[in-house]
CHARMM-style PDB file with segment names, atoms N, HN, CA, C and O in Angstrom:
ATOM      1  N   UNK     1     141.650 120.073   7.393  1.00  0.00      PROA
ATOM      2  CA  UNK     1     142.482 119.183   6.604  1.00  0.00      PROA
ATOM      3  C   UNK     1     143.747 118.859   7.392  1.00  0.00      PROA
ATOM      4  O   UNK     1     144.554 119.737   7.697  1.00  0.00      PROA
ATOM      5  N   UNK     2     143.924 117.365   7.763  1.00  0.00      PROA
ATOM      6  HN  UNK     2     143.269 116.652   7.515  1.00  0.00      PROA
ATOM      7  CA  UNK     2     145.268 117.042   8.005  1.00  0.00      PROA
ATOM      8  C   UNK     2     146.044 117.004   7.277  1.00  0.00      PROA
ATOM      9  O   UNK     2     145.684 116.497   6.215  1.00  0.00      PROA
ATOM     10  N   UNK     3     147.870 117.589   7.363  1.00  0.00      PROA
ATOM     11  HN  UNK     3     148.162 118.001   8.226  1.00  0.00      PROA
ATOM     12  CA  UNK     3     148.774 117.329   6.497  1.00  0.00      PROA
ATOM     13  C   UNK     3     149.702 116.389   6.986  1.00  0.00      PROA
ATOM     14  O   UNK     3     149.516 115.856   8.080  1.00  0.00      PROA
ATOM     15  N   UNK     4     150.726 116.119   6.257  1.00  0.00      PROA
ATOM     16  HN  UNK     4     150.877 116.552   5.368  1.00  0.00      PROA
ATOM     17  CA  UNK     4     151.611 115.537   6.644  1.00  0.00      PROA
ATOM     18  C   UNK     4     152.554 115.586   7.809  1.00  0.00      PROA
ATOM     19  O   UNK     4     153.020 114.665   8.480  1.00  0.00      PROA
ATOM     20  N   UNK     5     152.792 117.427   7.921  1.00  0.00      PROA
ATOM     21  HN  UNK     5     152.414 118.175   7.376  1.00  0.00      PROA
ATOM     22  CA  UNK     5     153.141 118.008   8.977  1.00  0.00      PROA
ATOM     23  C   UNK     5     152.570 117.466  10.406  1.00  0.00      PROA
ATOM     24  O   UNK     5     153.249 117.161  11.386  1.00  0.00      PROA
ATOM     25  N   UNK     6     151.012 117.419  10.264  1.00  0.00      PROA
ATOM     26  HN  UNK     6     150.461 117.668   9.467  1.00  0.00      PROA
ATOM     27  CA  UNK     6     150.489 116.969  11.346  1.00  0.00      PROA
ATOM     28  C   UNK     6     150.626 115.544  12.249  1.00  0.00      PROA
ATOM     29  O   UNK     6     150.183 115.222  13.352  1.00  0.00      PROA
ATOM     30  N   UNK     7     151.464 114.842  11.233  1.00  0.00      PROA
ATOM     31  HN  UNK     7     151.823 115.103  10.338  1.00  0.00      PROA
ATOM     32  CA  UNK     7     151.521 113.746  11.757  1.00  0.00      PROA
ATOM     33  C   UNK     7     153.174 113.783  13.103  1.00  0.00      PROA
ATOM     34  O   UNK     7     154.250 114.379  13.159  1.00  0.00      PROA
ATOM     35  N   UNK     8     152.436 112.777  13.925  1.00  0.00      PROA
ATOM     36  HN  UNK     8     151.562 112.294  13.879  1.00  0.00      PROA
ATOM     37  CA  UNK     8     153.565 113.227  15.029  1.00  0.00      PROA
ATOM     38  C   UNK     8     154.636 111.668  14.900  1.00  0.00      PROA
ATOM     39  O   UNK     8     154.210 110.523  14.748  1.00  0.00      PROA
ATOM     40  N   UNK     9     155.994 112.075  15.011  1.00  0.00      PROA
ATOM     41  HN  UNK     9     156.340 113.005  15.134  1.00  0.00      PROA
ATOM     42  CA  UNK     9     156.791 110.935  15.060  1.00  0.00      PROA
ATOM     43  C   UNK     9     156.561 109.958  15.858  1.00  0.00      PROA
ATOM     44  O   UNK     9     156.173 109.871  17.023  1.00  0.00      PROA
ATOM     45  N   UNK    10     156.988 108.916  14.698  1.00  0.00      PROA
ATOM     46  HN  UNK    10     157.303 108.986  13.751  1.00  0.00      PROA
ATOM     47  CA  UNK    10     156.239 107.220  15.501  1.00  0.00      PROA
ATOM     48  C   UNK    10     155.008 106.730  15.157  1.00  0.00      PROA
ATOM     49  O   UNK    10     154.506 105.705  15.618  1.00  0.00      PROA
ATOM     50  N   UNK    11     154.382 107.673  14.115  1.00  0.00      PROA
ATOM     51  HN  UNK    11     154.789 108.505  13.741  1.00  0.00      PROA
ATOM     52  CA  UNK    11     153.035 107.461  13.287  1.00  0.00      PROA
ATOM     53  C   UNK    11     152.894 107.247  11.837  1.00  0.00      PROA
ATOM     54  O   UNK    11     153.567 107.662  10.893  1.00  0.00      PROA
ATOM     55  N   UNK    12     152.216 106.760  11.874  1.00  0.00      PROA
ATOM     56  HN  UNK    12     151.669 106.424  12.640  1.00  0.00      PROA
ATOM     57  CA  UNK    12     151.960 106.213  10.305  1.00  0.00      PROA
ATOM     58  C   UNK    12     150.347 106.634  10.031  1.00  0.00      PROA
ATOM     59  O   UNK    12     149.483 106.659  10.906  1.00  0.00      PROA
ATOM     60  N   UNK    13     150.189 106.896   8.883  1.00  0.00      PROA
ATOM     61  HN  UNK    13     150.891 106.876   8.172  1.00  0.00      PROA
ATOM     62  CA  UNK    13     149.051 107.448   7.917  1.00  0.00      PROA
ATOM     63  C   UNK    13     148.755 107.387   6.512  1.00  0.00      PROA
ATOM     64  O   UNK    13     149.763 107.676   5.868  1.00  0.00      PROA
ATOM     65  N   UNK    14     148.018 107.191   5.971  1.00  0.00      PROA
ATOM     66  HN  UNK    14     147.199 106.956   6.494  1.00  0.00      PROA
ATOM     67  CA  UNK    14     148.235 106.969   4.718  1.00  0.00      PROA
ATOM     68  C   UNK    14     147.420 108.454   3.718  1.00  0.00      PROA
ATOM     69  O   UNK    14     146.390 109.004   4.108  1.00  0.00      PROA
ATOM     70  N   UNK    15     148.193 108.867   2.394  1.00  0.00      PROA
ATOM     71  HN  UNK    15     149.030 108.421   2.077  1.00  0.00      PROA
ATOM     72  CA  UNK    15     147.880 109.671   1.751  1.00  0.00      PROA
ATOM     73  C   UNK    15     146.589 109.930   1.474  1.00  0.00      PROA
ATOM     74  O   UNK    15     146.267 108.840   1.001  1.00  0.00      PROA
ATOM     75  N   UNK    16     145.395 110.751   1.423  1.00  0.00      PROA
ATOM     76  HN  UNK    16     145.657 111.636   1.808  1.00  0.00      PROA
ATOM     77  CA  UNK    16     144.390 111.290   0.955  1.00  0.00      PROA
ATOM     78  C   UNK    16     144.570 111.593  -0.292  1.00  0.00      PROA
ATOM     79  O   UNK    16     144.075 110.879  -1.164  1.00  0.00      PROA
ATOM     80  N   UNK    17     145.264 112.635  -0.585  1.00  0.00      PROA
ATOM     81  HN  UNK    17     145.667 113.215   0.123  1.00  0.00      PROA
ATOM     82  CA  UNK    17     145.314 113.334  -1.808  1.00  0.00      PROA
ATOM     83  C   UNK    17     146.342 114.377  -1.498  1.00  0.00      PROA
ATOM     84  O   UNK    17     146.653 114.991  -0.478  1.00  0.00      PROA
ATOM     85  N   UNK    18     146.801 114.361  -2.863  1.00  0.00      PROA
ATOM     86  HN  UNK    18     146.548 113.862  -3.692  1.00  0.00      PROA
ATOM     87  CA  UNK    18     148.109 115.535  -3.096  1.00  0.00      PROA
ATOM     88  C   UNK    18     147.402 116.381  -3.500  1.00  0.00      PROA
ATOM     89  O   UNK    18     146.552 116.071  -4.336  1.00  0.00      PROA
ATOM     90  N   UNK    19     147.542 118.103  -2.923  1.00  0.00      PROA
ATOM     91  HN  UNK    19     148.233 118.355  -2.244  1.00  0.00      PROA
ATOM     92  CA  UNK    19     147.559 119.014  -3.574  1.00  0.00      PROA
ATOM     93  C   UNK    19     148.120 120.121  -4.320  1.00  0.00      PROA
ATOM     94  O   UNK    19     147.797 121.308  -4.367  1.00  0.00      PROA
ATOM     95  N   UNK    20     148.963 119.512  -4.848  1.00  0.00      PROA
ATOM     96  HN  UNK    20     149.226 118.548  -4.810  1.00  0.00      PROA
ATOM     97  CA  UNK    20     150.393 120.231  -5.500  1.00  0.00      PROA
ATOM     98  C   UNK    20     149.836 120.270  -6.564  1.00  0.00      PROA
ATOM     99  O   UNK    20     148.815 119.599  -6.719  1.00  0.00      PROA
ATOM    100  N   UNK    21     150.344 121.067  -7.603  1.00  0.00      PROA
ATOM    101  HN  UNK    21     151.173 121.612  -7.477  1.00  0.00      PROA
ATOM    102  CA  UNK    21     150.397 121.292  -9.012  1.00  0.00      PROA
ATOM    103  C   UNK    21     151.423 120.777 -10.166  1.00  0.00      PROA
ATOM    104  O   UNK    21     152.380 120.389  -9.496  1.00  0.00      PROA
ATOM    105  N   UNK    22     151.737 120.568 -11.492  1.00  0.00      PROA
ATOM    106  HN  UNK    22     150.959 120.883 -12.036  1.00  0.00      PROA
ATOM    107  CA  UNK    22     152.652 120.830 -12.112  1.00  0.00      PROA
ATOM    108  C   UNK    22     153.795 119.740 -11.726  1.00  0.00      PROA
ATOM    109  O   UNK    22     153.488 118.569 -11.504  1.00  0.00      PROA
ATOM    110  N   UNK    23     155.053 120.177 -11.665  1.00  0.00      PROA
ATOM    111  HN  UNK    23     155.303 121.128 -11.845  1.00  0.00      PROA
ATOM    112  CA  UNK    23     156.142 119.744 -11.228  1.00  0.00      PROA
ATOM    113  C   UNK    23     156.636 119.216  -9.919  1.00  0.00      PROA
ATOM    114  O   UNK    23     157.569 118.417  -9.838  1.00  0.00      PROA
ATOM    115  N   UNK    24     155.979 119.689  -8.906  1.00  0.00      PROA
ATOM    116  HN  UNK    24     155.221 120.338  -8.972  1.00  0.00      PROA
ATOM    117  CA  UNK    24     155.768 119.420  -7.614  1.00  0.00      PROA
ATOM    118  C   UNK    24     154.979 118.331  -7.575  1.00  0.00      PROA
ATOM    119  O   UNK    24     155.256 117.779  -6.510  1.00  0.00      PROA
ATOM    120  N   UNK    25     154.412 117.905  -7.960  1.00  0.00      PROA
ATOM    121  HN  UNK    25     154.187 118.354  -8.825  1.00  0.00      PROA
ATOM    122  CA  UNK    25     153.171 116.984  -7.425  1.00  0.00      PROA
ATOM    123  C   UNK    25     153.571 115.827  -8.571  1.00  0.00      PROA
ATOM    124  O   UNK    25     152.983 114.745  -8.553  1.00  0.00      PROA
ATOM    125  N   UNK    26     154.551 116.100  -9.518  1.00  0.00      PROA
ATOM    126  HN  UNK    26     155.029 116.979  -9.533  1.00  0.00      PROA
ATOM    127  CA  UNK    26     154.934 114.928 -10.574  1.00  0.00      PROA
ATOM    128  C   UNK    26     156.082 114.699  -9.855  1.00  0.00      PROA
ATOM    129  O   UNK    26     156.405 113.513  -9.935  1.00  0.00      PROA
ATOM    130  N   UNK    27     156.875 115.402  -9.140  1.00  0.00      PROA
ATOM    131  HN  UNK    27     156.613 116.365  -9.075  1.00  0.00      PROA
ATOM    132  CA  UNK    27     158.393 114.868  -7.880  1.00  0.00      PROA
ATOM    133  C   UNK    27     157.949 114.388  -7.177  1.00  0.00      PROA
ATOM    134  O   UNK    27     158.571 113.341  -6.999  1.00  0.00      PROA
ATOM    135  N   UNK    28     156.759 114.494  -6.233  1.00  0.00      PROA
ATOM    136  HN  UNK    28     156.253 115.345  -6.377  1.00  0.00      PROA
ATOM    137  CA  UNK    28     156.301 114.185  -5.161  1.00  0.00      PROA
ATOM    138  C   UNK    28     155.569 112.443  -5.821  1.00  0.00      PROA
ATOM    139  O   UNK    28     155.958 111.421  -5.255  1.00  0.00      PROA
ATOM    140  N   UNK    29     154.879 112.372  -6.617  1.00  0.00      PROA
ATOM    141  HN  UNK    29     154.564 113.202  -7.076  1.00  0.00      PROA
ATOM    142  CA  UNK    29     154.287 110.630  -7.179  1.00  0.00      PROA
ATOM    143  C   UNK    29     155.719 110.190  -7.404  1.00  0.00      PROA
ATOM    144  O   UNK    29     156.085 109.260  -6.686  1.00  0.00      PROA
ATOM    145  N   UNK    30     156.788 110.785  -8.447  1.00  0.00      PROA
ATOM    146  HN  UNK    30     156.491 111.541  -9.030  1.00  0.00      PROA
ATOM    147  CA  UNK    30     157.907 110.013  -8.765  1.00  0.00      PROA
ATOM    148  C   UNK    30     158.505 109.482  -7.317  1.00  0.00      PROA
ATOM    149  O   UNK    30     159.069 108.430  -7.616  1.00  0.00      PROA
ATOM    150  N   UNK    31     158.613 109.628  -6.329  1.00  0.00      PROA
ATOM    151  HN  UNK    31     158.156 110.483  -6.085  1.00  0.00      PROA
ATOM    152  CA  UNK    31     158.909 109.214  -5.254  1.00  0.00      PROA
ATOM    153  C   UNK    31     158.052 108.087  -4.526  1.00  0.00      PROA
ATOM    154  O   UNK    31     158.230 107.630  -3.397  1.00  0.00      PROA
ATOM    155  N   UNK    32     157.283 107.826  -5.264  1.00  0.00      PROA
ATOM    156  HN  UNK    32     157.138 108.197  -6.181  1.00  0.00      PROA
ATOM    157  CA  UNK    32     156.120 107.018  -4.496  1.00  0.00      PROA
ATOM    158  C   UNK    32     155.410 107.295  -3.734  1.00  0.00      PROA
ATOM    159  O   UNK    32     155.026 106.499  -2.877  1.00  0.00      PROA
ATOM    160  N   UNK    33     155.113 108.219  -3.795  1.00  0.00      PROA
ATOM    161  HN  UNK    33     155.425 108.866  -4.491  1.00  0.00      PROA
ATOM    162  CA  UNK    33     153.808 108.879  -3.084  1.00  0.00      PROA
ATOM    163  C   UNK    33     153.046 108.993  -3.688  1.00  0.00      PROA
ATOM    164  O   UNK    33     153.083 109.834  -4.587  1.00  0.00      PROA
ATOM    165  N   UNK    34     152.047 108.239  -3.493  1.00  0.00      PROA
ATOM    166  HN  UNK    34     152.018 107.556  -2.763  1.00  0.00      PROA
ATOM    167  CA  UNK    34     150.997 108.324  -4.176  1.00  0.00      PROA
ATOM    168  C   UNK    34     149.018 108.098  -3.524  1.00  0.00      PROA
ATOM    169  O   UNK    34     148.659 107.383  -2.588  1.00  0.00      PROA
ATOM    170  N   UNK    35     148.469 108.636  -4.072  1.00  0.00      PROA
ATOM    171  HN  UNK    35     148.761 109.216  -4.832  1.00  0.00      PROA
ATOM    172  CA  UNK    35     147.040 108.078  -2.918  1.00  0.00      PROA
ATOM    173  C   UNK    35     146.933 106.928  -2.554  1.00  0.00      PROA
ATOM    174  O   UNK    35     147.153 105.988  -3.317  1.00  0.00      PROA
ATOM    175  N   UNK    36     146.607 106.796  -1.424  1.00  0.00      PROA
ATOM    176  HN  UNK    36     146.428 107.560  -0.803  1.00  0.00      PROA
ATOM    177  CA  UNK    36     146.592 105.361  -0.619  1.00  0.00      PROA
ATOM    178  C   UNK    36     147.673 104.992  -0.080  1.00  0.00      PROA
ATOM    179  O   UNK    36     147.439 104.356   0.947  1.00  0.00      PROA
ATOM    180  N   UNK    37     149.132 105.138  -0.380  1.00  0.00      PROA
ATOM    181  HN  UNK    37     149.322 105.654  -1.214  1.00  0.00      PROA
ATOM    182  CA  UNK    37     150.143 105.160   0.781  1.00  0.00      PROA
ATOM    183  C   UNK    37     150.576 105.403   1.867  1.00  0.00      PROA
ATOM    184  O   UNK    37     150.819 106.543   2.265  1.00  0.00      PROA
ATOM    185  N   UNK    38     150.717 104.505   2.426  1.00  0.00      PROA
ATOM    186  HN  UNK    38     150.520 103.579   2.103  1.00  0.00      PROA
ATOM    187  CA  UNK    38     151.251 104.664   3.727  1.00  0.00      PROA
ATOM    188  C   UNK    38     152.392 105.095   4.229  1.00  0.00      PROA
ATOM    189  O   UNK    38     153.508 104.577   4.249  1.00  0.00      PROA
ATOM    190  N   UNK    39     152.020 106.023   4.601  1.00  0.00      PROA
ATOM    191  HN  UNK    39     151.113 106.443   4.584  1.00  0.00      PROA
ATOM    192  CA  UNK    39     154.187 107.108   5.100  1.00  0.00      PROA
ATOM    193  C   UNK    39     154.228 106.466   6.592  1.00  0.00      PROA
ATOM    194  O   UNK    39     153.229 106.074   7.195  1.00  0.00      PROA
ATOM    195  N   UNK    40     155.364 106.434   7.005  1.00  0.00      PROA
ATOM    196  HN  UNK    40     156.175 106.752   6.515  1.00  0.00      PROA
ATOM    197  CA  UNK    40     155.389 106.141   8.548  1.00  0.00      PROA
ATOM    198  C   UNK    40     156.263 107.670   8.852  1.00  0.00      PROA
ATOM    199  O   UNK    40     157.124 107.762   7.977  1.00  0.00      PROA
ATOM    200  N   UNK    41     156.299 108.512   9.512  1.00  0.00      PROA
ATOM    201  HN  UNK    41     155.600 108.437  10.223  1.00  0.00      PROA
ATOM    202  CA  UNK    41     157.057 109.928  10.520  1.00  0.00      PROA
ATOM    203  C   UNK    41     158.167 109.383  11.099  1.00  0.00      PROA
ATOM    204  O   UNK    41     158.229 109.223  12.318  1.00  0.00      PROA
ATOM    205  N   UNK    42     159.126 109.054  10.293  1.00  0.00      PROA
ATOM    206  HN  UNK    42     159.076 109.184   9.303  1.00  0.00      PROA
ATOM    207  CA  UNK    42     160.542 108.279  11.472  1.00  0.00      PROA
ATOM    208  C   UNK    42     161.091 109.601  12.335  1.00  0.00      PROA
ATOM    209  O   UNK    42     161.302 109.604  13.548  1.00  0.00      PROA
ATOM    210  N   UNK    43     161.232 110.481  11.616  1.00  0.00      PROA
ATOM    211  HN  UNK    43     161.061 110.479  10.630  1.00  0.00      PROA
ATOM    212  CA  UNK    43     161.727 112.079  12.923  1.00  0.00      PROA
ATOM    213  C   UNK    43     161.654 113.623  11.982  1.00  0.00      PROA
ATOM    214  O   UNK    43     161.384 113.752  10.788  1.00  0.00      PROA
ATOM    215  N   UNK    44     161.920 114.449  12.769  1.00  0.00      PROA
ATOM    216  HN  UNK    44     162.140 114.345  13.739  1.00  0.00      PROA
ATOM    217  CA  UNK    44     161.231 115.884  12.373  1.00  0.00      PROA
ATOM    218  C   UNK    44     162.457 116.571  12.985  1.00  0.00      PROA
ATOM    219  O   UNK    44     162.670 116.570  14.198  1.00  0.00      PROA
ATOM    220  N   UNK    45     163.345 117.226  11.977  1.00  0.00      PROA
ATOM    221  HN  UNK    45     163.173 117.227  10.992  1.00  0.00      PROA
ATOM    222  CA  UNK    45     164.381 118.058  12.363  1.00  0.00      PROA
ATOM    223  C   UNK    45     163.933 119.297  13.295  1.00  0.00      PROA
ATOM    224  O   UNK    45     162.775 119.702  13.194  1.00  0.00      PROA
ATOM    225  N   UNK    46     164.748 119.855  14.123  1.00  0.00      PROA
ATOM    226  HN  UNK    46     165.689 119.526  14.205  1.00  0.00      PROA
ATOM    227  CA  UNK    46     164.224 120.800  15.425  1.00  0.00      PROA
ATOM    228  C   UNK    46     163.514 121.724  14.819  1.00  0.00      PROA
ATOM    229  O   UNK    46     162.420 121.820  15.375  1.00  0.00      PROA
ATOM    230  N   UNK    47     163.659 122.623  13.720  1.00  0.00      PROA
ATOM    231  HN  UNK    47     164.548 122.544  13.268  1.00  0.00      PROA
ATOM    232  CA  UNK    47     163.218 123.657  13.230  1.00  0.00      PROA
ATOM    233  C   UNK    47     161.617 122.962  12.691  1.00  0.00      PROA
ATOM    234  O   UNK    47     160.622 123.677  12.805  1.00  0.00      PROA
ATOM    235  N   UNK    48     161.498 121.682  12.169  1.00  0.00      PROA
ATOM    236  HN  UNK    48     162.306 121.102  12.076  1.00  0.00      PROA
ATOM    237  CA  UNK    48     160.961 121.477  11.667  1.00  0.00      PROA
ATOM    238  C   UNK    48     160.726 120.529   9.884  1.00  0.00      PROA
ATOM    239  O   UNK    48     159.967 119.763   9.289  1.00  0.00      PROA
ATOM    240  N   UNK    49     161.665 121.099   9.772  1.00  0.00      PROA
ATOM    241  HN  UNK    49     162.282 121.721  10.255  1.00  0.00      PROA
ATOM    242  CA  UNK    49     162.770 121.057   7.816  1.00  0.00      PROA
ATOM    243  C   UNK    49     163.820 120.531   8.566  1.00  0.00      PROA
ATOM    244  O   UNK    49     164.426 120.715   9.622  1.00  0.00      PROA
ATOM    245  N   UNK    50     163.782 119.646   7.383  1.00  0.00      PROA
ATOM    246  HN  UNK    50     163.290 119.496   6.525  1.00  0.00      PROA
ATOM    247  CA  UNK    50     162.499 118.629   6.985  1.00  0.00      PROA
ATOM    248  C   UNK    50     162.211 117.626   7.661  1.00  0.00      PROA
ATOM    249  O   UNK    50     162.663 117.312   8.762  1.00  0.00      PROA
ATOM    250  N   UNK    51     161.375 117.038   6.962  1.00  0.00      PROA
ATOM    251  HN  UNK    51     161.008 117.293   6.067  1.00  0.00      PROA
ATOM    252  CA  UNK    51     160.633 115.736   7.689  1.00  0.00      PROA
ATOM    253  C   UNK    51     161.211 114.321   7.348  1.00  0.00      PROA
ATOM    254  O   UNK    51     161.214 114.120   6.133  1.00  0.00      PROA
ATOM    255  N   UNK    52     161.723 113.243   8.131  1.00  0.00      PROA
ATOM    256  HN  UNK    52     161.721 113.406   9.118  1.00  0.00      PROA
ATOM    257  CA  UNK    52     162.066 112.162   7.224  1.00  0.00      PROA
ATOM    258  C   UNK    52     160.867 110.838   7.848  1.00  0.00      PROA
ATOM    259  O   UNK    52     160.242 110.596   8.880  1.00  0.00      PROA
ATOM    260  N   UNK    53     161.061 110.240   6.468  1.00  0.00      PROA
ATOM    261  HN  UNK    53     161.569 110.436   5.629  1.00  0.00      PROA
ATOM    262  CA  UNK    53     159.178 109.792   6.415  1.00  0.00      PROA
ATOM    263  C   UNK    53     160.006 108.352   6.060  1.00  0.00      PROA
ATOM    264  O   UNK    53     161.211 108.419   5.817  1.00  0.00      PROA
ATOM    265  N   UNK    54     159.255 106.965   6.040  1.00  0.00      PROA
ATOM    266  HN  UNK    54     158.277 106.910   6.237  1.00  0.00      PROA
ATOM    267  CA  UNK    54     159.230 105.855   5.154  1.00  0.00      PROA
ATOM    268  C   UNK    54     158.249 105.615   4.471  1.00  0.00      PROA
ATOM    269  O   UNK    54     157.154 105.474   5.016  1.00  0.00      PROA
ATOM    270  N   UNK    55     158.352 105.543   3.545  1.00  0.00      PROA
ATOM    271  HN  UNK    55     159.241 105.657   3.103  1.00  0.00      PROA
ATOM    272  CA  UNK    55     157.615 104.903   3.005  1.00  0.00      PROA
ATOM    273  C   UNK    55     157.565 104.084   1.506  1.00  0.00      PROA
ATOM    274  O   UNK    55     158.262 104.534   0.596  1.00  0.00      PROA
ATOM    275  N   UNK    56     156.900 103.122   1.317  1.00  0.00      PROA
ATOM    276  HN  UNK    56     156.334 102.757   2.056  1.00  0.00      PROA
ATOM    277  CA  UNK    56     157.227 101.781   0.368  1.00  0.00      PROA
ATOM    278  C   UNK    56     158.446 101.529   0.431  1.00  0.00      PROA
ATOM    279  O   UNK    56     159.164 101.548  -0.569  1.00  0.00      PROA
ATOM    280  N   UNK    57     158.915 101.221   1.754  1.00  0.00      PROA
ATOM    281  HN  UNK    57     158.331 101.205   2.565  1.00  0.00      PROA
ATOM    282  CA  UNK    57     160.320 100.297   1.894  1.00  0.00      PROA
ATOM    283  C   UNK    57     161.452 101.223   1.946  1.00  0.00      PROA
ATOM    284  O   UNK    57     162.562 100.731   2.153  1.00  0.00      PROA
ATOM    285  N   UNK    58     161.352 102.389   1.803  1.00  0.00      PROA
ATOM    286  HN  UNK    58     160.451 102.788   1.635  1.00  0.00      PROA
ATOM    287  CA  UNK    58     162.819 103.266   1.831  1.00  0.00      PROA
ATOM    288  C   UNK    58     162.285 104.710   2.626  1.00  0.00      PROA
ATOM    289  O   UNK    58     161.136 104.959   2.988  1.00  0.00      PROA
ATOM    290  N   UNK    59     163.605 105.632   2.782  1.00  0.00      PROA
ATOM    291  HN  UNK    59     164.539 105.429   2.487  1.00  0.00      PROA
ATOM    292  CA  UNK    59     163.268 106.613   3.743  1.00  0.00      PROA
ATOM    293  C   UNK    59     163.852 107.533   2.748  1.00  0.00      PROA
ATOM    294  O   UNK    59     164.892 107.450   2.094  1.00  0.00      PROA
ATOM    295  N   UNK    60     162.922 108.434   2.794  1.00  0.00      PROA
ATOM    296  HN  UNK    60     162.078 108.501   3.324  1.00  0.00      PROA
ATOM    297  CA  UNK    60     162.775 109.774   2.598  1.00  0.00      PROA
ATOM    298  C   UNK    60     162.639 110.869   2.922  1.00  0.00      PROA
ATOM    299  O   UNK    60     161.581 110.868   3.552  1.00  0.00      PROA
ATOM    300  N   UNK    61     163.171 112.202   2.900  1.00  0.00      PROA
ATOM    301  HN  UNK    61     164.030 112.202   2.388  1.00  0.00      PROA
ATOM    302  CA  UNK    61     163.428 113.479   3.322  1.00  0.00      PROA
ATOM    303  C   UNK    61     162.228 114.462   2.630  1.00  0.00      PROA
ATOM    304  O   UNK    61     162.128 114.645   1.417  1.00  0.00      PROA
ATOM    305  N   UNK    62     161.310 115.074   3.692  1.00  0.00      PROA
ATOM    306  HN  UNK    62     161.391 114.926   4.678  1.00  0.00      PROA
ATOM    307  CA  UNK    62     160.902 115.981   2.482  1.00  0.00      PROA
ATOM    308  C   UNK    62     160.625 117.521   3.420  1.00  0.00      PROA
ATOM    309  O   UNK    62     160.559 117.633   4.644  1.00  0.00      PROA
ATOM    310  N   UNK    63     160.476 118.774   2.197  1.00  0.00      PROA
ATOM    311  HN  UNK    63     160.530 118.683   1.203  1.00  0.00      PROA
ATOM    312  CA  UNK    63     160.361 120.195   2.942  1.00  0.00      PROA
ATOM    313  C   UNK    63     159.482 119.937   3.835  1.00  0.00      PROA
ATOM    314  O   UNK    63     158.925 118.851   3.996  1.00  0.00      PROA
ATOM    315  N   UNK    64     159.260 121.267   4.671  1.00  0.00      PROA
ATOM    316  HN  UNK    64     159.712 122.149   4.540  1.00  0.00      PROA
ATOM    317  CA  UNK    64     157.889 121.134   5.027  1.00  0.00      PROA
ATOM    318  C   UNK    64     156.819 121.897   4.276  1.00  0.00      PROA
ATOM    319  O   UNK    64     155.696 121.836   4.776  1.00  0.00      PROA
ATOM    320  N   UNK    65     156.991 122.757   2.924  1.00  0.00      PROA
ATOM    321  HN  UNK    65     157.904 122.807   2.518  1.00  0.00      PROA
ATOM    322  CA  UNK    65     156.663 122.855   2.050  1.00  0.00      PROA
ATOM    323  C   UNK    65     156.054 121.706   1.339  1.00  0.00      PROA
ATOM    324  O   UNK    65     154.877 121.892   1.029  1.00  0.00      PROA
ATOM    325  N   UNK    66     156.743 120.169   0.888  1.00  0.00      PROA
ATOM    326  HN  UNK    66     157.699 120.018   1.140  1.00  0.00      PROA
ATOM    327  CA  UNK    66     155.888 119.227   0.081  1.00  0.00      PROA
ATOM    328  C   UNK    66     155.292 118.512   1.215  1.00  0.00      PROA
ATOM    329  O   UNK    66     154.188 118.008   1.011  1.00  0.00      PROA
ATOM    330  N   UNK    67     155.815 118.379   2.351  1.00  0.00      PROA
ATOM    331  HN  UNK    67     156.712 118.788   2.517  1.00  0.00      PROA
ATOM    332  CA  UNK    67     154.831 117.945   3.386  1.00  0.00      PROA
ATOM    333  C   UNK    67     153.314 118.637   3.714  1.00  0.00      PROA
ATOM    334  O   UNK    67     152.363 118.058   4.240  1.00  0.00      PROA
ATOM    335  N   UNK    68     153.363 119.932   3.287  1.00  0.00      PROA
ATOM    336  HN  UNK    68     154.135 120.403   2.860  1.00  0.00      PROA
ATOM    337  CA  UNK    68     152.095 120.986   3.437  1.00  0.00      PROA
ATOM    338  C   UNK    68     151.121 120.306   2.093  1.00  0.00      PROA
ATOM    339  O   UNK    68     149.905 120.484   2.153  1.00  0.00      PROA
ATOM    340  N   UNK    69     151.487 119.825   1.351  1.00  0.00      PROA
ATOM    341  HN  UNK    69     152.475 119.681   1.302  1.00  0.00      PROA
ATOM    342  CA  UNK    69     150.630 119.516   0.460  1.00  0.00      PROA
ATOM    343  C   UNK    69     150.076 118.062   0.300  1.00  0.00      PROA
ATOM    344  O   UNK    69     149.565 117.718  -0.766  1.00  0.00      PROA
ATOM    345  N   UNK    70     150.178 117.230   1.337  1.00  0.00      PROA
ATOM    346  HN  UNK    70     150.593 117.509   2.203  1.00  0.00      PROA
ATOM    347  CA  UNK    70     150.125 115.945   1.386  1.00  0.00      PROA
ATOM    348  C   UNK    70     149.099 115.740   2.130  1.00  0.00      PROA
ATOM    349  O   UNK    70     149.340 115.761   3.337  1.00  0.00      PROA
ATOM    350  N   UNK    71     147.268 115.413   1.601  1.00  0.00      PROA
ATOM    351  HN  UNK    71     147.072 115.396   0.621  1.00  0.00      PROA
ATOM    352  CA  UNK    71     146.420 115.366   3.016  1.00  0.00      PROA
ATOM    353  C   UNK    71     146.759 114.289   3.363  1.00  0.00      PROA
ATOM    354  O   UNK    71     147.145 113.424   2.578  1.00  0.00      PROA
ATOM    355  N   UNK    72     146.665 114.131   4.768  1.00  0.00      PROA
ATOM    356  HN  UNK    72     146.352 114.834   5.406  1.00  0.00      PROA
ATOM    357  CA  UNK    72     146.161 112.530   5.449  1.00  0.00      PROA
ATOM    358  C   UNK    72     145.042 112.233   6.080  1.00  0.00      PROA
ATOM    359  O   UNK    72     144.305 113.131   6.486  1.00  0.00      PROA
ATOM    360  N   UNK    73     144.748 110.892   6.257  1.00  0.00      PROA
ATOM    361  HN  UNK    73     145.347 110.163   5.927  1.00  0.00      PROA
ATOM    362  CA  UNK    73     143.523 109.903   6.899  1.00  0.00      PROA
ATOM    363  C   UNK    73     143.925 110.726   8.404  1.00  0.00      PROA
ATOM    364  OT1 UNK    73     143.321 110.447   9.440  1.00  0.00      PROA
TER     365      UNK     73
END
């Protein structure tokens, strides 16, 4: 399974499926993430945390925790 993590900056992919539960995975759609979206990887802080992503027109920050739960194409 690819995650989100896996994707390397300067790439774009689009969502498979979330595997979050509960509250996590209802933050993670409220953001627009949703299946079939396309994130683009704009950069990846040194440690790793977090990731900042675009996607549907705006940029976003996420753990690498909700990034672990994000498959991709």
């Amino acid at each position: 399974m690819k995650t989100l993590r896996d994707i390397q900056v300067g790439e774009k992919s689009k969502v498979v499926k979330i595997h979050g539960e509960g509250k996590v995975k209802r933050r993670i759609m409220d953001m627009g993430i949703t299946k079939g979206t396309e994130i683009f990887v704009r950069k990846v802080a040194p440690l790793g945390d977090p990731v900042e992503i675009t996607v549907r027109g705006y940029e976003l920050s996420l753990r690498k925790d909700d990034a672990d739960i994000l498959e991709m194409e």
